[in-house]
C-alpha positions, 0 to 999 in steps of 0.5 A: 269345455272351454276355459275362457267361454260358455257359449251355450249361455251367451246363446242363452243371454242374446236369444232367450233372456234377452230375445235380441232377434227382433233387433236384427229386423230393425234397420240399424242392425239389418245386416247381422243375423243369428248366423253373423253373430256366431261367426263373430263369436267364433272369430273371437273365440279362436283369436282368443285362444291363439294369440291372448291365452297361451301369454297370460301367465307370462304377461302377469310374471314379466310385467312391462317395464319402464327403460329409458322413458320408453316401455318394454313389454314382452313380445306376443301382446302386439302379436295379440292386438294385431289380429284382434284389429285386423278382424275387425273387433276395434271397429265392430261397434261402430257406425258403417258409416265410420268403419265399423260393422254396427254391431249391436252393444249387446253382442260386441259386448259377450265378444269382448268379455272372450277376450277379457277372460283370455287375457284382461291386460291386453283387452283393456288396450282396445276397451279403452281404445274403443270408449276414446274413440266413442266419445270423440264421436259424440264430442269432437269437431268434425276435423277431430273425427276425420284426423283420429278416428280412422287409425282408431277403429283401424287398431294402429292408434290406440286411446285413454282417459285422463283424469285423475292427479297425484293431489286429486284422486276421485275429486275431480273438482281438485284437478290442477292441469291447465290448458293456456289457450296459445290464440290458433285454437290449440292449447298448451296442457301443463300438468300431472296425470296419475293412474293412466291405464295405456298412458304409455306403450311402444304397441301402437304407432300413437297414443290418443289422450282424453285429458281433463284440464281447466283453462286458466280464469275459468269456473271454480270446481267441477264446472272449470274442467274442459276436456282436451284431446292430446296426442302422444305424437302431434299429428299433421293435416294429412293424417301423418304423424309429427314431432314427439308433443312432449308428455313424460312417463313419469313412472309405471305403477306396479300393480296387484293384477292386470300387470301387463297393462301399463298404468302411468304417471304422465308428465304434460310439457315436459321438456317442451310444449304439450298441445292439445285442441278442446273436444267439445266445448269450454266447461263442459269436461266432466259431461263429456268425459262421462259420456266415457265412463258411463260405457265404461262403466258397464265395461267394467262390470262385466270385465269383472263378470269375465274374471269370476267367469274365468275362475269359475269354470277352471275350479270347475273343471277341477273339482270334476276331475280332483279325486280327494276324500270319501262322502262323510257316510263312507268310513272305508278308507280302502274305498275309492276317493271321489271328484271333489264336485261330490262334496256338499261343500265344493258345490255350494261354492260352485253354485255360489260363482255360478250364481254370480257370474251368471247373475252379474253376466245378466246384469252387464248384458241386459246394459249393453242391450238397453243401449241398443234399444235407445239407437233404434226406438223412435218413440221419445217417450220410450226412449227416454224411459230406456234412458231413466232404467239405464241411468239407474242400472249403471252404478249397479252394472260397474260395481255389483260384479266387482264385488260380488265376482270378485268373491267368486274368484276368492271361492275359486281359489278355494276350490282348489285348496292350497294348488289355488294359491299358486301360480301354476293355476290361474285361478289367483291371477283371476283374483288378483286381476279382478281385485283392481275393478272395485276401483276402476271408474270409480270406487264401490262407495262412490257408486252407492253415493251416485245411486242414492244421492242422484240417480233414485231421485232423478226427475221426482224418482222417475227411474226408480219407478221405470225400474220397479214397474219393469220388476213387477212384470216380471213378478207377473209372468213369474206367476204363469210359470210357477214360480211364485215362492221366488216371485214372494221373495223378490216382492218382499224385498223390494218392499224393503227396497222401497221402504228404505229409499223413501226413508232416506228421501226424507231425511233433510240431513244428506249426510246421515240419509247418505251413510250408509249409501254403500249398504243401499247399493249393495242390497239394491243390486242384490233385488236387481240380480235377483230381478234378473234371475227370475227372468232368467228362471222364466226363460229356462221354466218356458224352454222346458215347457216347450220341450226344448230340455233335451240332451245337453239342454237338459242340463242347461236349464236344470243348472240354470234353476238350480243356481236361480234357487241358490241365489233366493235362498242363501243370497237375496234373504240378506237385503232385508237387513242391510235394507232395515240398517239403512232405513233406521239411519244409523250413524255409527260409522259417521260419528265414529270421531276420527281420534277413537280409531287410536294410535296412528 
């Protein structure tokens, strides 16, 4: 069994629960096939396992460190880079036309997530890499595509975001940075980045820095921000590179986990002038940058599946071969002790990771898969009802696994007692790793604001009922396949879903209807997971009907029901009441005086 990757479920999730071969006869995708996907699969697989793994352990002990203004950090992480660039995985994603292999998002996806659960501090340099170089392509002027892009895709250059400021955090609308126009169509960037995951780093021959700024006399708040493409090194009109542009490492922040992944204070016309050229146009930062972090977004979620998807099959193999204790029945202490996995106790723990990590893997892949749709329907109307279902699944894709693996990964260490809580074993490392992505593109209580304050009432509540119209498909065909004591389950609550949502719709206080918006998204995300269970369950009941259940497939789709049960009997009853909490609109927590916490 492999320890960074499942690859009877991703088969499972491209050809079965999502049933992706049909978008291999489009023209877009036409050049791949069951047969090249594999292929790509396998390439990453042994990539992963030779150059990303064997380093994991050490990368997290021997963090980068900060030497005289440059960053050292230990040797294997280029090594690493290098051959994930050299076959291709910088570029797999995008167009033929670019470079790229137009790999469909759904697959680049799982490819990526080997990688992550390999060795997530490494990965993250190209996830960033790729999203950068992703929203140059949909923002930048032709001469900025020409000049950054190739060396991109190409993994010699390497990108980030940056947003937030030292005074700002998630308030974007605070941002100090300024960007004075110098009158050649360049612009001098001033300022202070915070929290710059890739800010700095000797991996990559340049550093490309998606800057948010505001130009001075511009609009106040959010619609002032203009975003700012600014290299580390200024690079000259046939592609090589210049002078240093001037942008200080002000610090490293040493974080809880993804350690070897530099994360920066950055220091814009620091000894000398820092310049930049606007990416799109004037005001509309925050539109482009999100293009970014919406990608990013789902990134995240499933860089969080990857983690409880590395502690979940570590603890696994533990507990099969850990020999501890007798079954409760069994009071000979002269008798055999069993593997771990015997116990009731180490199986409901193993079944609750398994549940999440699948459930959130379905949740992160069906995502990627509705991006895919969009580039190839060529109906508007269908399209833009694929645009409504993503807009309202994205808070849900970057924050459901964040919290939901990340307690996968606590069960993990679990598992393995008081080893767990050492780092012999891996499995806290994956914790500590996926600790930092209920933060990552923003926060837990930001998305339950994003989902409840917008994306429930876009265009008179459009997606939600894109979104629920999709459900009640599913709770049909469920029917066909026996499955109807779950199909009543998912249907109760997403009654209790609907009866919350039009209460909080109707309060005229936004920020009572608003307070408990974290409890909305978590019980929200809960009726989607489970939504995509029963999707799942269909797939196995029909794969079983068919008489595809044979050998180890047998066992696949037994585990796959046996965890779909798990999650409707001991996770979807919870909705009910968060859901009855949010819809009496309970104030307690917004009118808690800040004064009654006591002392300071």
């Amino acid at each position: 069994m492999s320890a960074i990757v499942d690859r009877r479920n991703i088969d499972f999730m491209l050809y079965e629960f999502l049933e992706l071969e049909p978008l291999f006869k489009t023209p877009r995708y036409a050049a791949h096939d069951r047969q090249t996907v594999a292929a790509m699969l396998d390439s990453a697989e042994a990539i992963a396992e030779k150059y990303f793994q064997p380093i994991a352990a050490a990368l997290d002990q021997n963090e980068p460190k900060a030497v005289n203004g440059k960053v050292e950090i230990i040797d294997g992480v280029k090594q690493a880079l290098d051959a994930f660039a050299e076959a291709g995985f910088f570029a797999a994603v995008f167009d033929e036309a670019d470079g790229g292999l137009q790999l469909p998002f759904a697959v680049n996806l799982l490819a990526g997530g080997i990688f992550q659960t390999a060795n997530q501090p490494i990965a993250n340099y190209a996830f960033l890499t790729q999203g950068n170089a992703n929203m140059m392509r949909a923002f930048g002027s032709e001469e900025q595509i020409a000049k950054y892009m190739p060396p991109m895709l190409e993994g010699r250059w390497y990108g980030t975001m940056c947003l937030s400021e030292p005074q700002a955090g998630s308030s974007l609308s605070d941002i100090t940075c300024k960007a004075e126009p110098l009158g050649d169509g360049t612009y001098r960037i001033s300022g202070a980045k915070m929290w710059i995951s890739g800010g700095d780093q000797e991996l990559s021959e340049n550093i490309v820095h998606m800057v948010l700024a505001k130009i001075p006399g511009g609009a106040p708040g959010v619609k002032g921000i203009s975003l700012f493409l600014v290299p580390k090194y200024r690079v000259n009109n046939d592609g090589s590179l210049g002078e240093f542009n001037n942008i200080g490492l002000g610090g490293l922040n040493h974080k809880m986990g993804q350690r070897g992944t530099t994360n920066c204070l950055l220091n814009f016309s620091d000894g000398g002038d820092t310049i930049g050229t606007l990416v799109g146009e004037e005001g509309q930062g925050i539109f482009a940058m999100f293009h970014m972090m919406n990608e990013a977004r789902i990134g995240v979620g499933h860089t969080a599946v990857m983690a409880g998807l590395g502690g979940y099959l570590f603890s696994l193999n533990y507990a099969r071969e850990r020999l501890q204790g007798r079954h409760p029945q069994d009071k000979d202490p002269t008798a055999p002790q069993v593997p771990i996995i015997e116990h009731a106790d180490i199986r409901r723990m193993l079944l609750a990771q398994k549940a999440a990590v699948e459930g959130g893997l379905a949740l992160t892949t069906f995502c990627a898969y509705l991006t895919d749709l969009q580039k190839v329907e060529t109906d508007e109307e269908t399209r833009g009802g694929i645009t409504m279902l993503l807009e309202i699944l994205t808070p849900i894709a970057k924050s459901w696994p964040s919290e939901h693996c990340l307690e996968a990964n606590k069960l993990a260490i679990q598992v393995l007692g008081g080893y767990g809580y050492t780092r012999e074993f891996p499995v806290e490392r994956y914790y500590r790793d996926n600790r930092l992505n209920p933060i990552h593109e923003g926060t837990y209580g930001i998305q339950g604001l994003d989902l409840l304050g917008r994306k429930v009432r876009m265009k008179g509540g459009l997606a939600l009922k894109i979104l629920i119209g999709e459900m009640s498909k599913t709770l049909k065909e469920a029917q066909e396949v026996a499955l109807t004591q779950e199909a009543e389950a998912l249907k109760s609550a997403l009654s209790a879903m609907t009866s919350a949502t039009e209460t909080v719709l109707a309060c005229e206080d936004a920020n009572k209807g608003l307070a408990n918006a974290t409890l909305y998204l978590n019980s929200f995300g809960h009726v989607v997971i489970a939504w995509l269970w029963l999707k799942q369950a269909i797939a196995a009941s029909k794969a079983i009907a068919a008489g595809k259940a044979v050998g180890d497939d047998e066992t696949f789709y037994k585990g796959k029901l046996g965890a779909f049960r798990y999650f409707y009997r001991y996770e979807l009853p919870k909705v009910h009441a968060e859901f009855a909490l949010v819809q009496s609109l309970d104030d307690t927590c917004l009118n808690f005086a800040p004064d009654d916490f006591g002392a300071v």
